[in-house]
N, C-alpha and C positions, 0 to 999 in steps of 0.2 A: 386408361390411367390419366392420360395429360387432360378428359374432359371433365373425370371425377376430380382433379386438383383444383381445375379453372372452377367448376361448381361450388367447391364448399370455402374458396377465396371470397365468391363473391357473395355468399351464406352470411359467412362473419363478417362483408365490410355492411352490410344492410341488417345484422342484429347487432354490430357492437358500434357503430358510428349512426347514432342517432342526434348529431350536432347540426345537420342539415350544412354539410359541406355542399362543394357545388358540384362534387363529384359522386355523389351518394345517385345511387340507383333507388327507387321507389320500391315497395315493397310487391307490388301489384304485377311492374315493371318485369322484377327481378323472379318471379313468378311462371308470368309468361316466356321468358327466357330459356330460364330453366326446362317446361315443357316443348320450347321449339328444341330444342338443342339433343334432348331427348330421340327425335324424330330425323337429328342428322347424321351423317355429313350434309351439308347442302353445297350447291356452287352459286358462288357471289358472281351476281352480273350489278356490274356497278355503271349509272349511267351520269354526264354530263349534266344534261338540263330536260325540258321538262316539252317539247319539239321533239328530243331523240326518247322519250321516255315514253308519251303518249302513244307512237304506232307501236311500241311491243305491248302495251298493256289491250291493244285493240286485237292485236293478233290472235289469229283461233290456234295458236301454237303453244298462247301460255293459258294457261288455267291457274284461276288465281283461290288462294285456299280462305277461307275465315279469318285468319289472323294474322293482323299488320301491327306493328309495334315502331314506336314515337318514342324517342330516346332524343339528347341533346342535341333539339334542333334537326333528328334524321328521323324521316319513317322509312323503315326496314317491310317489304312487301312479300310475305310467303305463297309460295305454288308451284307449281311446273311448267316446264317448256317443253313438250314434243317427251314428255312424262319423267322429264329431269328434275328433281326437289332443288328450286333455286331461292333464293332471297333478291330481292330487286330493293336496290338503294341509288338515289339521288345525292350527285356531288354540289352541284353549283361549280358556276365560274370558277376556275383557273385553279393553282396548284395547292396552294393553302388547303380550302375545300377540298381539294382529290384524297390528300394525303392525311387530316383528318377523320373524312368518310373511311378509306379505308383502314385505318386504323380499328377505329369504333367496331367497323365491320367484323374485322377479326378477331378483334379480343371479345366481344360481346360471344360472338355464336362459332360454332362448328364447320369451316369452311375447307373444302378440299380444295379446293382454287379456285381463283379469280379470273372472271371474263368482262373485258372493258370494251365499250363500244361505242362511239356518234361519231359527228362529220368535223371535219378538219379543214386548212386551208394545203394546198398545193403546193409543192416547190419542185418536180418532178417534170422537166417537160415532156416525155415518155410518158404521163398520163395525163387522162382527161376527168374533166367533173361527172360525177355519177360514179366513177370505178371508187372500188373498195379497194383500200392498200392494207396489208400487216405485213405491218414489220418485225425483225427478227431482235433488230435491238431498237432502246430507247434510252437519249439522253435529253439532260435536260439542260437549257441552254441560254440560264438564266443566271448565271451564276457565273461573275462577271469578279477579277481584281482590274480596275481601270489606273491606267498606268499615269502617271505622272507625265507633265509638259517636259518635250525635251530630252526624255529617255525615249529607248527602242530595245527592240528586240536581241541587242546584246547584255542588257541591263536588268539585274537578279530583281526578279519583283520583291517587295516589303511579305517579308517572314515566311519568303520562299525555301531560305536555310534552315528552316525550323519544321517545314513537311506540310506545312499550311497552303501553300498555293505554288501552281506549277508553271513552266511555258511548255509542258506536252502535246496539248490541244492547238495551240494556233491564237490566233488575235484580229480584232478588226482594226484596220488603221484610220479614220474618220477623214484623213486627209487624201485620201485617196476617190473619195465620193467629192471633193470640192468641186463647183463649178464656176462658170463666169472666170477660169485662168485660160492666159493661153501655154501655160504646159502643166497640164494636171501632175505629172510625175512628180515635181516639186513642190506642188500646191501641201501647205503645212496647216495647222486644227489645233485651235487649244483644248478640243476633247483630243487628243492623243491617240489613243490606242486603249481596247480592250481583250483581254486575257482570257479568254473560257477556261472553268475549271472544272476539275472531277467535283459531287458530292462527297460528304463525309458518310460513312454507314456504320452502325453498330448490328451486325448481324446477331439472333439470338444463340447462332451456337459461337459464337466467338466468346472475348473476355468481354465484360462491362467498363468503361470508358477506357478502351483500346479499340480508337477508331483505323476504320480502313478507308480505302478510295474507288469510287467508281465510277466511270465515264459512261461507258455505253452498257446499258442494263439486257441484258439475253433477257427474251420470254422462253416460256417452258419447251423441253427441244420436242417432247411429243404432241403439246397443243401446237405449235409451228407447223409438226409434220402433218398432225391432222387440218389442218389450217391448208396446205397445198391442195386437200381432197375441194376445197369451194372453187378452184379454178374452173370454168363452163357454165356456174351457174347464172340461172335466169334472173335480171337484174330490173329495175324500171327504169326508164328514160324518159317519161313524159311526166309534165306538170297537170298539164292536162289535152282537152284533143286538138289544141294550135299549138302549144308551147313543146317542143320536146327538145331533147339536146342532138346534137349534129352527128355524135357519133356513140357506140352501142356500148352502155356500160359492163367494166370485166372484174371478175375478183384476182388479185395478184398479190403474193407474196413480195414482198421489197425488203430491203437491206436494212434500211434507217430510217426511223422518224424521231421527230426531237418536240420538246417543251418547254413554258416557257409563259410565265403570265403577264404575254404581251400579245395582244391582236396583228399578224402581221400583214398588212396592206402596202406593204414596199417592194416594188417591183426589183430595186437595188439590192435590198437586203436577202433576199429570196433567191436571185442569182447570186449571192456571195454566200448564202449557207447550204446553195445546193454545190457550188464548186468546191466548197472546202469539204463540208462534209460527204455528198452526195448521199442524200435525204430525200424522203419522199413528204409524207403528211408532216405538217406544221400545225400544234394544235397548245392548247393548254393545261389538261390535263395527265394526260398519257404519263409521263414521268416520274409525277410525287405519286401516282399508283405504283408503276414498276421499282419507285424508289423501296415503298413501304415494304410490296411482298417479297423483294430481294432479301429486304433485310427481316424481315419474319419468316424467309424461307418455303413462301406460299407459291404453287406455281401460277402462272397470270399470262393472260394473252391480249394484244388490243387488237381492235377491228376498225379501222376509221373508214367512212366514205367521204370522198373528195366536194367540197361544197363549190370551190372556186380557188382559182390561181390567184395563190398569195400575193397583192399586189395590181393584179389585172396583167393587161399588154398583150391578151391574143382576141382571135372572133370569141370567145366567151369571157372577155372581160364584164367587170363590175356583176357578178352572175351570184353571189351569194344569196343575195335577198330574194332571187328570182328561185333557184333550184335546191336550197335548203331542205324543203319540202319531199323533193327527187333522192338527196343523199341520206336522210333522215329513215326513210324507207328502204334503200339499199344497203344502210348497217345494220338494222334490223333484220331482213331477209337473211342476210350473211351469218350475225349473230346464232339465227333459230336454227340454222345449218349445220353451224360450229356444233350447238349443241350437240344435235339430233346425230353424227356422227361422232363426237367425243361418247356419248350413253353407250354405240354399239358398241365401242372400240374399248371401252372398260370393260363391257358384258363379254363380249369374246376371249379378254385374259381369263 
């Protein structure tokens, strides 16, 4: 019923809105659509960029069908993975693009759930480059009330009385990073302090503008559980046959990853969001996905391989540009795993 609604919505916005809005679906488009949709559920694996995108399209795990579809700036990839009916779509950089892509994604076609996957930066000293982390939840850590000169943490942030912004989450104090004092403890910032906040979310089964709040986003409890079945698997570690990393990459469940469209290379910052939060992958995506399908009620899981420790400061610093390559291929491997056990583990219900 809910795909017969969605189909004859998008019937009449392409017979009666013939105005050439910017939102108008093509007739050809709208078409093609309609026949994939036919042919679903499918499971949306949505990828980053185009580094993590190339080794699954090379993989002999996916099989790619005849028909691809080029909608607002996304082309949408139909086939299988390990004989899963998937659609493969590209985000681009950071949270905007994630949270768009997956929007598009799910209102356009018939998705049973979402599988997100590339490489990330490090905040985890308990892991190394090459391992694949998934986390259980995701927040995102961009979303910032920055507090006024002079206030502190006993002082009501601006329209914190009104359910707008909280101090549940914690804060960073800038003065606390100062150098060149001889007593940091003192040392004061006219950046002050910032606030992390929950997002707002409109869930679909809720009311419409009766927003809610959400900090740390759960992935699906059964994609998690089958998610623990990748621990042992066979991983790469070389670049190639001189380059390889020091120690044998692992797939591992972890607590927390967060987002956030900021590149993080601060060895500072990294130690103060694994303390606070204790977080593993650092990335920019991850979130405005787990944002969207929270609030569309899609189940979603990520998968990141570790490219480099956020920041540097160990034997594999400055290691991104170097081993890219290495984690690019181990969320892939991960990924076609995920799959290939989530297919039996439906087939068995």
């Amino acid at each position: 019923m809910k795909f017969l609604i969605k189909s004859i919505i998008f019937l009449l916005f392409v017979i009666f809105d013939q105005r050439g809005a910017n939102g108008e679906i093509p007739k050809k488009t709208m078409y093609l659509i309609n026949r994939a949709n036919i042919k679903g559920p499918y499971l949306g694996v949505i990828i980053p960029n185009t580094f993590e995108l190339n080794p699954l399209l090379q993989s002999p795990s996916f099989t790619p069908s005849k028909l691809t579809i080029d909608f607002a700036g996304k082309r949408f990839r139909f086939g299988t993975i390990e004989g899963k009916k998937v659609i493969l779509v590209m985000t681009g950089l950071a949270m905007v693009n994630a949270g768009i892509t997956t929007q598009l994604l799910l209102s356009l076609f018939r998705i049973e759930g979402v599988v997100h996957y590339g490489i990330a930066g490090n905040a985890d000293p308990s892991l190394h480059i090459g391992d694949v982390a998934i986390p259980k939840y995701w927040a995102h850590l961009g979303l910032w009330n920055w507090q006024r000169y002079g206030q502190g943490p006993e002082n009501e942030l601006p329209l914190e009385a009104a359910g707008d912004y909280s101090r549940d989450y914690g804060n960073l104090r800038f003065g606390d990073y100062t150098t060149n004092t001889s007593d940091n403890a003192n040392a004061d910032n006219l950046l002050n302090r910032i606030w992390f906040q929950a997002e707002e979310v409109f869930p679909v089964d809720g009311i419409p503008e009766e927003r809610q709040h959400i900090f740390w986003v759960p992935v699906h409890a059964r994609y998690f559980n089958i998610a623990k079945k990748l621990q042992g698997l066979n991983l790469e570690s070389c670049v190639n046959a001189t380059k390889c990393l020091p120690t044998t990459p692992k797939v591992t469940t972890v607590r927390r990853g967060v987002s956030a469209s900021i590149y993080v290379d601060n060895a500072a910052y990294r130690n103060f969001i694994f303390e606070k939060f204790k977080l593993s992958p650092i990335e920019m995506e991850s979130a405005g996905i787990a944002l969207i399908c929270y609030q569309q009620r899609v189940p979603f899981i990520t998968i990141r391989a570790l490219s480099d420790l956020a920041g540097g400061g160990s034997a594999e610093s400055n290691e991104a540009d170097i081993f890219i390559s290495v984690a690019s291929k181990n969320s892939v491997i991960a990924v076609v795993e995920f799959i290939k056990l989530l297919s039996s583990s439906k087939a068995s219900h």
